[in-house]
PDB file of N, CA, C and O in Angstrom:
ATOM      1  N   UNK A   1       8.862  11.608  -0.514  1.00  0.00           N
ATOM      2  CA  UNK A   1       9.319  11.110   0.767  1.00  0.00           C
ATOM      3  C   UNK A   1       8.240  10.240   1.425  1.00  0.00           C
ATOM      4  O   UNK A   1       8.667   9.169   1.858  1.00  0.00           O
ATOM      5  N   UNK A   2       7.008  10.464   1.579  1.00  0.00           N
ATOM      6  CA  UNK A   2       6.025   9.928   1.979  1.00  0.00           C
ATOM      7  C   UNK A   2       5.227   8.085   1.420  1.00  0.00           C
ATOM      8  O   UNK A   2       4.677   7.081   1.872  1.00  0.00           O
ATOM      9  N   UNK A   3       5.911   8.961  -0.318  1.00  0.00           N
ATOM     10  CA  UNK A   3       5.472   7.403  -0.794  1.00  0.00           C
ATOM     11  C   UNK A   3       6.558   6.107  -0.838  1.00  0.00           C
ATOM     12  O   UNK A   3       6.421   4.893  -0.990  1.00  0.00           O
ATOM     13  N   UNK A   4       7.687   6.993  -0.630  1.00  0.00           N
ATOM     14  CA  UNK A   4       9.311   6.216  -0.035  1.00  0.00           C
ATOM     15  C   UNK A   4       8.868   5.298   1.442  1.00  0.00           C
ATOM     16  O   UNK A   4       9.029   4.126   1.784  1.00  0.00           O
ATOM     17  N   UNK A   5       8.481   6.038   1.831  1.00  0.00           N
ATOM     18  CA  UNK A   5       7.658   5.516   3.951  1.00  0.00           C
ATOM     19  C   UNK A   5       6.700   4.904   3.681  1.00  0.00           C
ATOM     20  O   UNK A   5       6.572   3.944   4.441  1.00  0.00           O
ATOM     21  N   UNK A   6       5.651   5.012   2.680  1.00  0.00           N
ATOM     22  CA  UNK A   6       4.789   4.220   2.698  1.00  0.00           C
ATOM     23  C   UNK A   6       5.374   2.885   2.377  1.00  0.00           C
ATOM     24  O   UNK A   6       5.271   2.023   3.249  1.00  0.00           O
ATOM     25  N   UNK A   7       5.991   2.574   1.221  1.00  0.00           N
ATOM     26  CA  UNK A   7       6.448   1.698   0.280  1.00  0.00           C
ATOM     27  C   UNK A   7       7.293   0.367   1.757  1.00  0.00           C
ATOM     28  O   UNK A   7       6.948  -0.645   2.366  1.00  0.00           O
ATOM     29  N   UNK A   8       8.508   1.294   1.664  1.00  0.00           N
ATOM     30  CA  UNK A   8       8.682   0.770   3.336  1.00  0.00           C
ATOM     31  C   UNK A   8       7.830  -0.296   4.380  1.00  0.00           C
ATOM     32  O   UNK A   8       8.209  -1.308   4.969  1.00  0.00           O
ATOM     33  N   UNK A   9       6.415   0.449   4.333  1.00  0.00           N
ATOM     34  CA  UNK A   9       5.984   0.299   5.655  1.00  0.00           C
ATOM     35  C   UNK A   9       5.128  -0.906   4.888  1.00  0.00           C
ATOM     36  O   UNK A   9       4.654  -1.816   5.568  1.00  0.00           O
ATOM     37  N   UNK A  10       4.949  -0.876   3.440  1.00  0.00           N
ATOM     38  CA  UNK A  10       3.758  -2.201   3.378  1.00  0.00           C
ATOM     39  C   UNK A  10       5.070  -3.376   3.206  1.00  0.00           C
ATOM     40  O   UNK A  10       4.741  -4.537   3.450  1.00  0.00           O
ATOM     41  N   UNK A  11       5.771  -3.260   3.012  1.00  0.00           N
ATOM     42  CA  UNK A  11       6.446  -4.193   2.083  1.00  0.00           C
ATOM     43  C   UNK A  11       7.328  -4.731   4.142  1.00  0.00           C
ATOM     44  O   UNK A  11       7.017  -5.824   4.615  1.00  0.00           O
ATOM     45  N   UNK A  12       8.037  -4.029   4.736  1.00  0.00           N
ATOM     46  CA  UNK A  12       8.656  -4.686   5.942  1.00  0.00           C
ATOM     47  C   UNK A  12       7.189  -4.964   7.057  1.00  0.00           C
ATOM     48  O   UNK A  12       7.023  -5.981   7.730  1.00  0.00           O
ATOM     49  N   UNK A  13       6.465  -4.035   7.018  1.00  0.00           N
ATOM     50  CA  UNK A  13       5.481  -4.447   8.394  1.00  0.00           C
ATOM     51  C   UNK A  13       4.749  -5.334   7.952  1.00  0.00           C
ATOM     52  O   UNK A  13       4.596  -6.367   8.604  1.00  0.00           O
ATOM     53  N   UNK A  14       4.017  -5.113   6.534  1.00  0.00           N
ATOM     54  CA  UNK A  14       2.682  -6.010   6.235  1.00  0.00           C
ATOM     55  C   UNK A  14       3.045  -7.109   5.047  1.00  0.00           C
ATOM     56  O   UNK A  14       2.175  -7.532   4.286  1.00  0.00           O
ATOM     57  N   UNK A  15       4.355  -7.500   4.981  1.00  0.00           N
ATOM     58  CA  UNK A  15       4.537  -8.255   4.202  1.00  0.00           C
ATOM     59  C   UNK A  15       4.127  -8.381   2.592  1.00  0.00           C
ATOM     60  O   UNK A  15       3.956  -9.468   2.040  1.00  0.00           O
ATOM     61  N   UNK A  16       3.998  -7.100   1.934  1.00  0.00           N
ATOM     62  CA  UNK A  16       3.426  -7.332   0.389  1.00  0.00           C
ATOM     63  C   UNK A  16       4.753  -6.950  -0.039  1.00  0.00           C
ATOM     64  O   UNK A  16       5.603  -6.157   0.364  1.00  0.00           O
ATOM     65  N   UNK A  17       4.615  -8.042  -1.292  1.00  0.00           N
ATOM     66  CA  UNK A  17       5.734  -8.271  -2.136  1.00  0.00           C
ATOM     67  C   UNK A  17       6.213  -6.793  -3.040  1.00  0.00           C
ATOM     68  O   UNK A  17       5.523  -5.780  -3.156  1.00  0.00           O
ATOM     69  N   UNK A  18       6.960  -6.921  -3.351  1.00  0.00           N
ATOM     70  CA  UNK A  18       7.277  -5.488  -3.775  1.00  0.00           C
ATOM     71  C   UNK A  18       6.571  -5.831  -5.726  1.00  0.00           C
ATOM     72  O   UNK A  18       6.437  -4.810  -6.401  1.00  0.00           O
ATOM     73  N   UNK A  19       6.251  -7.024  -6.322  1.00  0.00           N
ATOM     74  CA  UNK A  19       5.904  -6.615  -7.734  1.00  0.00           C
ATOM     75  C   UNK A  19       4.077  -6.068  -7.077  1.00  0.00           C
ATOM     76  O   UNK A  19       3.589  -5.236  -7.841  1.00  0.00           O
ATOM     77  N   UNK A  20       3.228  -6.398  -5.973  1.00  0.00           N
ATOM     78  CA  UNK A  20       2.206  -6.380  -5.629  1.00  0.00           C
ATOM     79  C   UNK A  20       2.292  -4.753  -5.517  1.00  0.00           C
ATOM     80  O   UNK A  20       1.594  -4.050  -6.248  1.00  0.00           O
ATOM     81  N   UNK A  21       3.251  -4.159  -4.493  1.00  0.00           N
ATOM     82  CA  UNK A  21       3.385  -2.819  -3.850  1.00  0.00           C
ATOM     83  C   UNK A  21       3.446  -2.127  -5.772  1.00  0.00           C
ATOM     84  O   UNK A  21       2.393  -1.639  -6.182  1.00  0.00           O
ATOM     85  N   UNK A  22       4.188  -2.144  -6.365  1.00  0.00           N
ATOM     86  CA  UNK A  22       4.389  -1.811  -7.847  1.00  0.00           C
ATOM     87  C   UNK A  22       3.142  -1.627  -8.663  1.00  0.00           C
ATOM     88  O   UNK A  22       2.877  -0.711  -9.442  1.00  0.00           O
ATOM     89  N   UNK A  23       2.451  -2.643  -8.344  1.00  0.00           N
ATOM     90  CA  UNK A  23       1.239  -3.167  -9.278  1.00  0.00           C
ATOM     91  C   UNK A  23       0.143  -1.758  -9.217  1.00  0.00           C
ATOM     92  O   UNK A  23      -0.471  -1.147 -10.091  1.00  0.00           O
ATOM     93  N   UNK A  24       0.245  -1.622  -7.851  1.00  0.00           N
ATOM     94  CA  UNK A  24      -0.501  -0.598  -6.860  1.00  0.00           C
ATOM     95  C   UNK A  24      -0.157   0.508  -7.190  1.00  0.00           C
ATOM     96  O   UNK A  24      -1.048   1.283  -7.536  1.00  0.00           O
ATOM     97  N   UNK A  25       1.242   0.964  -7.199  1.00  0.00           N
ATOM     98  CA  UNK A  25       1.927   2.253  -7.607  1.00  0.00           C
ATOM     99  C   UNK A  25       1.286   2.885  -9.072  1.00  0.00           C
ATOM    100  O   UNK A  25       0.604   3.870  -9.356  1.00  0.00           O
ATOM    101  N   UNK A  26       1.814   1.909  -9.727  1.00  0.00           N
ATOM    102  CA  UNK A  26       1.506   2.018 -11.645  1.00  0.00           C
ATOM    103  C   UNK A  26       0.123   2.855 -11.685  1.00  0.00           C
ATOM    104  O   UNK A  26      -0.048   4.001 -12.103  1.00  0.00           O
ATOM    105  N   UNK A  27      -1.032   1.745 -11.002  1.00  0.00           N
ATOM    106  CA  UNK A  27      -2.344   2.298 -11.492  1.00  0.00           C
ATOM    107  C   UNK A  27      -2.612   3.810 -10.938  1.00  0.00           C
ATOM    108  O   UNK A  27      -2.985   4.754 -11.634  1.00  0.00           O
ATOM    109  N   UNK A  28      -2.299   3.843  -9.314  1.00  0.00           N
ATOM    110  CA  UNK A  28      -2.641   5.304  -8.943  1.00  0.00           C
ATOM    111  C   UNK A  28      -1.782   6.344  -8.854  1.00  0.00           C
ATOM    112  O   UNK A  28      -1.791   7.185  -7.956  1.00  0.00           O
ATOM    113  N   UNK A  29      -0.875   6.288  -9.979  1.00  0.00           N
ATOM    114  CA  UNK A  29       0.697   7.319 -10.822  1.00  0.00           C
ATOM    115  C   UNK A  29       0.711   8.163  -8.990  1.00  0.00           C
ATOM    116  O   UNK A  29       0.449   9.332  -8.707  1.00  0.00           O
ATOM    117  N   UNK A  30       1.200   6.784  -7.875  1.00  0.00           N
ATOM    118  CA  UNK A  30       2.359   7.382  -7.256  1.00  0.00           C
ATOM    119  C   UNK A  30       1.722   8.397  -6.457  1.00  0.00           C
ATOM    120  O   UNK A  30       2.398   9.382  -6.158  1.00  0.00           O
ATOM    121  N   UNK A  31       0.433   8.307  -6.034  1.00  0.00           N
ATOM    122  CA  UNK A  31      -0.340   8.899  -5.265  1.00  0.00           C
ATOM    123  C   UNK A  31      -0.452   8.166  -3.794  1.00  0.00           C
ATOM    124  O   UNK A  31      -0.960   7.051  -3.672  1.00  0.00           O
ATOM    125  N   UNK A  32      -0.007   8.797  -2.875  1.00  0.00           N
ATOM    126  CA  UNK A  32      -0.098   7.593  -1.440  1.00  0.00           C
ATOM    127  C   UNK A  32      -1.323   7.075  -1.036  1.00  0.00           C
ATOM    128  O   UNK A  32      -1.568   5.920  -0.687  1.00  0.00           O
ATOM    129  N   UNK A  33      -2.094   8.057  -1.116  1.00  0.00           N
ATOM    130  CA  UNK A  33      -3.489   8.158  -0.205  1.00  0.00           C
ATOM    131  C   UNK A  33      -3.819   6.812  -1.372  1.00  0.00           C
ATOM    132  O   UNK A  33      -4.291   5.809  -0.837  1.00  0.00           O
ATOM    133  N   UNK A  34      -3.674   6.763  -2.392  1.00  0.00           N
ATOM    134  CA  UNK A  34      -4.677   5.680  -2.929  1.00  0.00           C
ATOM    135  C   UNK A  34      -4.033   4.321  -3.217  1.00  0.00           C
ATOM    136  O   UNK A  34      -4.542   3.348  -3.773  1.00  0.00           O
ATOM    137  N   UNK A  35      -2.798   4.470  -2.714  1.00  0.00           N
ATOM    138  CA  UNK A  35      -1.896   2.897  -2.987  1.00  0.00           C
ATOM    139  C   UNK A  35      -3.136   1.858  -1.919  1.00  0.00           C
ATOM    140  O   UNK A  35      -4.030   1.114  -2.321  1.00  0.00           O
ATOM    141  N   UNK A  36      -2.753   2.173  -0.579  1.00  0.00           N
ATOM    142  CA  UNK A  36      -3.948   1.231  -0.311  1.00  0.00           C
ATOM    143  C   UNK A  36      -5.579   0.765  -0.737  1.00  0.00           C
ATOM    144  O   UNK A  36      -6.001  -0.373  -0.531  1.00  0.00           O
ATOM    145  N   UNK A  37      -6.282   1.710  -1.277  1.00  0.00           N
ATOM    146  CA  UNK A  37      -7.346   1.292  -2.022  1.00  0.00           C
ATOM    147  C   UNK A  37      -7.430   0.480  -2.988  1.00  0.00           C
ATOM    148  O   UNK A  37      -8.374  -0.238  -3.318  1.00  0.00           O
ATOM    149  N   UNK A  38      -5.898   0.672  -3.673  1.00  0.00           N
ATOM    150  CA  UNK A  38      -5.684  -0.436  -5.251  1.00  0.00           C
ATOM    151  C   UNK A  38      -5.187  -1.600  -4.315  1.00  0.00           C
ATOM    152  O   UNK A  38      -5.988  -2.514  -4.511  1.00  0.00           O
ATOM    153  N   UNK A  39      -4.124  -2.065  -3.265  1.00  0.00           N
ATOM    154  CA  UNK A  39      -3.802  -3.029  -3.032  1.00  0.00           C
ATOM    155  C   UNK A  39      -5.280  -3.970  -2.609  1.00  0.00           C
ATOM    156  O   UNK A  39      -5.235  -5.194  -2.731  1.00  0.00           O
ATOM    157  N   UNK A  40      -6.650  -3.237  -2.076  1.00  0.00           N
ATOM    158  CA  UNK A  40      -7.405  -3.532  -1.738  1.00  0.00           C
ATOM    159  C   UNK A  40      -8.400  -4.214  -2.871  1.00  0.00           C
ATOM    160  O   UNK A  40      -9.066  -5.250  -2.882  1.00  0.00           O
ATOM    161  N   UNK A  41      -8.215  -3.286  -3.692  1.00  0.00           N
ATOM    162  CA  UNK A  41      -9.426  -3.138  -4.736  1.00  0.00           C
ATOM    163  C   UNK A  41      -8.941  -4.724  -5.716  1.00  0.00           C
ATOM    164  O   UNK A  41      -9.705  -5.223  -6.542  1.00  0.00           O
ATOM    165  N   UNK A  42      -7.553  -5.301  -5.387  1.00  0.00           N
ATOM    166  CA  UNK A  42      -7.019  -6.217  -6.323  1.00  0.00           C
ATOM    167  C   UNK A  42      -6.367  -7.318  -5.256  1.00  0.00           C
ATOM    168  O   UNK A  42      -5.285  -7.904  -5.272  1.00  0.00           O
ATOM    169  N   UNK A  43      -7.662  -7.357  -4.176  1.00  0.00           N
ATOM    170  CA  UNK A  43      -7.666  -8.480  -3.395  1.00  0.00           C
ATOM    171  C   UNK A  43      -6.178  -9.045  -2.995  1.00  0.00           C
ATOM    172  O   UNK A  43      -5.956 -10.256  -3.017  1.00  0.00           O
ATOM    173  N   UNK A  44      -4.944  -7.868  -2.543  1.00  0.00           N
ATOM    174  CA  UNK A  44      -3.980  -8.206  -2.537  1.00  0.00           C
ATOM    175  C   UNK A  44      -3.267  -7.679  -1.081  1.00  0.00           C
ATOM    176  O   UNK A  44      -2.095  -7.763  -0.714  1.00  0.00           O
ATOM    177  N   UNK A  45      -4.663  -7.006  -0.289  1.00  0.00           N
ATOM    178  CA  UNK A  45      -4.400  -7.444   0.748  1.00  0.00           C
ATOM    179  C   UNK A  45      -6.048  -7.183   1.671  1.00  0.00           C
ATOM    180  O   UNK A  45      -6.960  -6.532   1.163  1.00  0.00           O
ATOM    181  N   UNK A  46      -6.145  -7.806   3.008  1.00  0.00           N
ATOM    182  CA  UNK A  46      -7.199  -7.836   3.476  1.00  0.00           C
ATOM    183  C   UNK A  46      -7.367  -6.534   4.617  1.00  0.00           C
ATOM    184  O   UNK A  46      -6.642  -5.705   5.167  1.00  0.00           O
ATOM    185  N   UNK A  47      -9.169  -7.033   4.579  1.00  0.00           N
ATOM    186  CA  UNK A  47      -9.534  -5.393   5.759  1.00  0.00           C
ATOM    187  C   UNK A  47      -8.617  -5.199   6.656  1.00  0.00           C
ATOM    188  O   UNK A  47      -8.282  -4.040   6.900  1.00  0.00           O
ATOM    189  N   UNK A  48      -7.908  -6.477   7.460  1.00  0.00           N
ATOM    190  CA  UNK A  48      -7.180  -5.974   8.466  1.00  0.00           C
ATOM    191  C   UNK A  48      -6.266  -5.307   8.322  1.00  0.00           C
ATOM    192  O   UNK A  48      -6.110  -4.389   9.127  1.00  0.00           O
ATOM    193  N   UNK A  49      -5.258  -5.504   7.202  1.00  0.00           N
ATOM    194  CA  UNK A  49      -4.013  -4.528   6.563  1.00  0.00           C
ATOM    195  C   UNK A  49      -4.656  -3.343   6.186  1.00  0.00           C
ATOM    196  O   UNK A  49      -4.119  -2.276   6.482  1.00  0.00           O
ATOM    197  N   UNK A  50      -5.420  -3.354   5.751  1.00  0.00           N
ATOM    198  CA  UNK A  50      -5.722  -2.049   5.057  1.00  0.00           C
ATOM    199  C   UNK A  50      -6.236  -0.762   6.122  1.00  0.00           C
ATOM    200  O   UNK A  50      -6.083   0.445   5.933  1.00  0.00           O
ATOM    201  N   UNK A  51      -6.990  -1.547   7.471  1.00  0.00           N
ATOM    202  CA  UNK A  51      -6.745  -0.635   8.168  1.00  0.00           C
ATOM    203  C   UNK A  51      -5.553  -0.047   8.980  1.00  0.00           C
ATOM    204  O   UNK A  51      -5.240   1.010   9.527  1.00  0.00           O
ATOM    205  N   UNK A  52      -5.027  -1.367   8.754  1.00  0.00           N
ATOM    206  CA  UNK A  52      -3.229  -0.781   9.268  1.00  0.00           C
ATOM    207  C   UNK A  52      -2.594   0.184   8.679  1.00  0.00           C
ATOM    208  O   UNK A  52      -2.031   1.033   9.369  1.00  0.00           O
ATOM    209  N   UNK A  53      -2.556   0.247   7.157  1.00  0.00           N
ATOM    210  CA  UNK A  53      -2.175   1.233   6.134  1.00  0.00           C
ATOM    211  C   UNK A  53      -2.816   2.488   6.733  1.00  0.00           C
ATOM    212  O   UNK A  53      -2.086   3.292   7.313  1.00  0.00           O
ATOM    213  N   UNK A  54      -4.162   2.715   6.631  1.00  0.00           N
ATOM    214  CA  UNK A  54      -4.734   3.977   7.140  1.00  0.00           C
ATOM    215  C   UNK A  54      -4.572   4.562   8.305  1.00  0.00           C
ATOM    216  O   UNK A  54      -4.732   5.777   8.421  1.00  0.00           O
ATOM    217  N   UNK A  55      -4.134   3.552   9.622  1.00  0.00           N
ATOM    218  CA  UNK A  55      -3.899   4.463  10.788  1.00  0.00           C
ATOM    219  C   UNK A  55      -2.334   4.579  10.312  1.00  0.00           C
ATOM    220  O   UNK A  55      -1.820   5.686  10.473  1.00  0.00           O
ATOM    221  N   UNK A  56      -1.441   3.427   9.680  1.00  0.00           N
ATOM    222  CA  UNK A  56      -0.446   4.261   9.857  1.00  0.00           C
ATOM    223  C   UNK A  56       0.016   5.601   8.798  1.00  0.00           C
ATOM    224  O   UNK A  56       1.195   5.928   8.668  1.00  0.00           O
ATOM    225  N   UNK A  57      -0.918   6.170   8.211  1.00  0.00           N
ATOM    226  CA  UNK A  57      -0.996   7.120   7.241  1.00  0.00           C
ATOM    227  C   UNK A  57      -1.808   8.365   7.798  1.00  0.00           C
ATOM    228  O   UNK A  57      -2.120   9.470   7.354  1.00  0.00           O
ATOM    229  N   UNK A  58      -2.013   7.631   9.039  1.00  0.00           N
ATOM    230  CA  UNK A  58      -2.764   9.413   9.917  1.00  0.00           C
ATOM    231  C   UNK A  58      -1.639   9.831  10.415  1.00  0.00           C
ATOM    232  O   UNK A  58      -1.598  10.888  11.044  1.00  0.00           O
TER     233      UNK A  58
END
């Protein structure tokens, strides 16, 4: 349910494409807490999103 809301929340609020959101999924097998670190880690989105991801994941 959580990684359903996450998925959601990057792809309508922060605009990442859903093969990008995927790309992210694959490597960290579907773990939430670390989808944003891979979208990060593969320059596919910037500090400012990524802190968006994290407050909206508190």
């Amino acid at each position: 349910m959580m990684l359903e809301k996450l998925i959601v929340f990057l792809q309508d609020e922060l605009d990442i494409p859903a093969d990008q959101v995927n790309l992210a999924l694959r490597d960290t097998q579907a773990i939430p807490c670390q989808v944003p670190m891979q979208l990060w880690k593969y320059g596919l989105i910037n500090m400012t999103q990524l802190e968006k991801i994290f407050d909206w994941l508190e």
